[in-house]
N, C-alpha and C positions, 0 to 999 in steps of 0.2 A: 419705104417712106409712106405708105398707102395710110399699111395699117398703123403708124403711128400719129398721120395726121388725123386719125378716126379716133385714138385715144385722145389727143390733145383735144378735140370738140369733146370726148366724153368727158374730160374731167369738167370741163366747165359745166353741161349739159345736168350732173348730177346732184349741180344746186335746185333742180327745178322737176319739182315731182307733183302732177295732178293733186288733188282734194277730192275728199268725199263728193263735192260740189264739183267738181270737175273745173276747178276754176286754178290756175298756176298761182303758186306761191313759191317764196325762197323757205327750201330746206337747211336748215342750217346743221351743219354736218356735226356729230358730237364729239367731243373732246381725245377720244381714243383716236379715230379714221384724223382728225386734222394732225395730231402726234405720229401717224404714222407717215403723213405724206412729207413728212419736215427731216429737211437732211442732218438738222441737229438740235438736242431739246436741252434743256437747261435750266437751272434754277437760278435766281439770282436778282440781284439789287441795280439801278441807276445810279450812279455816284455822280455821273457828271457830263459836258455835250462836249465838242469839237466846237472851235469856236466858228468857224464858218460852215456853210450850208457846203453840199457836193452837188451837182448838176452831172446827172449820172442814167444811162439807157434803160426806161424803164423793166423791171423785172419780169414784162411778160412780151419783152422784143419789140420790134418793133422802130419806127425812124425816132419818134419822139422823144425825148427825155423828160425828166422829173428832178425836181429841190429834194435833195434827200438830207433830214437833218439827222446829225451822227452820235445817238447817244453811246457811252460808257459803260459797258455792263460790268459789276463785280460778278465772278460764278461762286454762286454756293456749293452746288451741284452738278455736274456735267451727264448726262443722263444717256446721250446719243450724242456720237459725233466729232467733239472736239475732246483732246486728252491735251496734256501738261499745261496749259493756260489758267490762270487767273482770275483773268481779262479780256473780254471779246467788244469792240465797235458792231452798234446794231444801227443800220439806216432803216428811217422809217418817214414817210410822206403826211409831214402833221399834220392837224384838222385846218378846214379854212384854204388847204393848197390843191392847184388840182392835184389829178389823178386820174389813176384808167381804172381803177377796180376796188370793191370792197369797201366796208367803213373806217373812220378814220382811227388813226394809232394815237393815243395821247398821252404819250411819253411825258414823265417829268423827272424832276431830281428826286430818288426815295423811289421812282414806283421797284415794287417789288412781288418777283411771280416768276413763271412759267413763261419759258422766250419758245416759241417754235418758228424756229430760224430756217433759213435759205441763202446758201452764201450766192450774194449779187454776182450775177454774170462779166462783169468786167471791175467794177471796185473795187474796193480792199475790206469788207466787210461784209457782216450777215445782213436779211433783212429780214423785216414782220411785214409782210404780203398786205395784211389789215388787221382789223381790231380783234379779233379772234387768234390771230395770231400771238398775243398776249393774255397770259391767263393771271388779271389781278389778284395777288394774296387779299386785298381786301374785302371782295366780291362774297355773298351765298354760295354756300357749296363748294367754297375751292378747294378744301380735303378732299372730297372726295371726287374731282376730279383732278387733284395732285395723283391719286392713290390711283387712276384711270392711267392716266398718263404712263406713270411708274411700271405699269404693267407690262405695255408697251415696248417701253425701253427695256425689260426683261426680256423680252420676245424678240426684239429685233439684236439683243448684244447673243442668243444665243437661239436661232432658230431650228437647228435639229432638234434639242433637247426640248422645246414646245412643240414641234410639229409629232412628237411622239407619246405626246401628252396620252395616260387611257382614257379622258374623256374624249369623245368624238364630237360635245361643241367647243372645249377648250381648246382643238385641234384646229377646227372651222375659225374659231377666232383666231387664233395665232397663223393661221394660212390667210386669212382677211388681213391683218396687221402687212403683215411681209406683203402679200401683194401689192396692195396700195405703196408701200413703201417701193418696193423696186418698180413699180409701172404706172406711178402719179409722175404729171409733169415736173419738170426741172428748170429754172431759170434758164434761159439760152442752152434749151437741150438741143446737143449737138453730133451722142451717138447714146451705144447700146454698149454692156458686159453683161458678158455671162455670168449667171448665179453658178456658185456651187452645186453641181451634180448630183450630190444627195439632198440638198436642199430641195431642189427644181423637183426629185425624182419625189419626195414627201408630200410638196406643196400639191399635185399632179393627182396621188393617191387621195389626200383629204380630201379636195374636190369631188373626188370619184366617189367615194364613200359616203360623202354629205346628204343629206335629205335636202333634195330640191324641190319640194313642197313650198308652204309657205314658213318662210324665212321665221325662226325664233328670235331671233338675233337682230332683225330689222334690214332693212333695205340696202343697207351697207355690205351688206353680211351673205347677201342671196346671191348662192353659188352662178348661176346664170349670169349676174353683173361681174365676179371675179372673174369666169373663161370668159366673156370677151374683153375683160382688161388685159388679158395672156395675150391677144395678138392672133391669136390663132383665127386660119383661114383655111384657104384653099390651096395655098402654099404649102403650108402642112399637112396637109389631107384632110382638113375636114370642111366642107360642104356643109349649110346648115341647110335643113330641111323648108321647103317652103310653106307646111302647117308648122307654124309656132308650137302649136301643143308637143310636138314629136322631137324638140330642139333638147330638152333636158335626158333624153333618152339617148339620142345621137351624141352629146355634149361628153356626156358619163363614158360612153363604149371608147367613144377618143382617149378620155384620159386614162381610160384601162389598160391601152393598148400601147399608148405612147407614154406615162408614165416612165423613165428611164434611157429612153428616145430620146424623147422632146426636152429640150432645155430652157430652159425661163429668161428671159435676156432683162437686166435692169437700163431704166430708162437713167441714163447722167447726164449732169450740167458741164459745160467747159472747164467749171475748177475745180473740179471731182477726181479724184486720182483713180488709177486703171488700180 
């Protein structure tokens, strides 16, 4: 339970990364790393709302509730997540109501885009966390962060076949994806499964192999932020060193060693099937 209430503080903690100026700012996480932390991605149009609001626990626990208004989704696309459907209900907390977290969702009739969903802990529907959680078809750039996304959902529907990838940063990305995926919080997470064994035993390797330098790929990407999203401690045998400099040296010979050992456990929500 330690180590995962340490994850739950990192995921939030990772919106919030010094400046040149040493002054805190919101990092807003890019479009790939939010597709991956989403238990289901989607393409698709608003047709229409639920005609009453749901009064329902908010999505990040808690005593409180929140108004959640129920739009209609048509699926163009189903990308991650959900298969023989349609039709999905997306609850989202519309501008103007409180909230506990994030910018507001401004759902309407027509909007049309990219849903990165999270099925609500007790409702009967997905939700959009905040406004990033919807990626506007009518917005700059939204090809090419459609064609981001897409990538994504290629990696996560077949992660051996990425994580064997011969490049060694397409490898690093596809072991970035998956991780965030299996070890980003979950609406009302409530336990842990096991990855697949060759998966856990690849994901384990790329890490090892990655250049722990400075990160090409960005902050998301730097191998030192994925082992301690693994969980790994002292329970598992590793000890971090008390000079930091010597922690990516220690970091590597663990996943060397334990590679094939060590099993990756994913973090689930309550309506997540085993």
């Amino acid at each position: 339970m330690r180590h995962r209430a340490a994850l739950i503080v990192l995921a939030g903690l990772v919106w919030f990364w010094p400046s040149p100026a040493a002054a805190k700012r919101i990092m807003i996480e890019p479009p790939a790393i939010r597709a991956a932390r989403a238990q289901a991605i989607l393409t698709g149009k608003v047709t229409g709302f639920e005609q009453k609001t749901t009064l329902a626990v908010s999505h990040y626990g808690g005593n409180g509730k929140l108004e959640y208004k129920v739009a209609i989704v048509k699926i163009d696309e189903s990308l991650v997540g959900i298969k023989g459907l349609t039709h999905v209900k997306v609850g989202f907390v519309p501008e103007g109501a409180p909230r506990r977290a994030g910018g507001p969702v401004n759902l309407v009739e027509g909007s049309e885009g990219v849903f990165l969903l999270h099925a609500h802990p007790e409702a009967p529907f997905y939700i959009v966390s905040e406004g990033l959680s919807f990626v506007d078809k009518k917005v700059d750039g939204y090809k090419a962060q459609l064609d981001e996304i897409k990538k994504v959902s290629t990696v996560l529907s077949d992660p051996k076949k990425a994580l064997q990838n011969k490049d060694a940063l397409a490898r690093l990305q596809a072991a970035t994806w998956l991780i965030h995926h299996y070890r980003s919080w979950r609406p009302g997470t409530t336990r842990e499964q096991t990855v697949d064994a060759e998966v856990s035993k690849l994901l384990l390797t790329t890490l090892a192999e990655a250049d722990w330098g400075q990160p090409r790929l960005g902050y998301f990407y730097a191998p030192s932020q994925l082992f301690s999203m693994l969980g790994i401690g002292e329970r598992q045998g590793f000890t971090a060193p008390q000079d930091y400099r010597l922690f990516p040296e220690a970091a590597r010979k663990w996943l060397k060693e334990n590679a094939g050992k060590f099993v990756v456990q994913r973090i689930v929500g309550p309506t997540e099937k085993k």
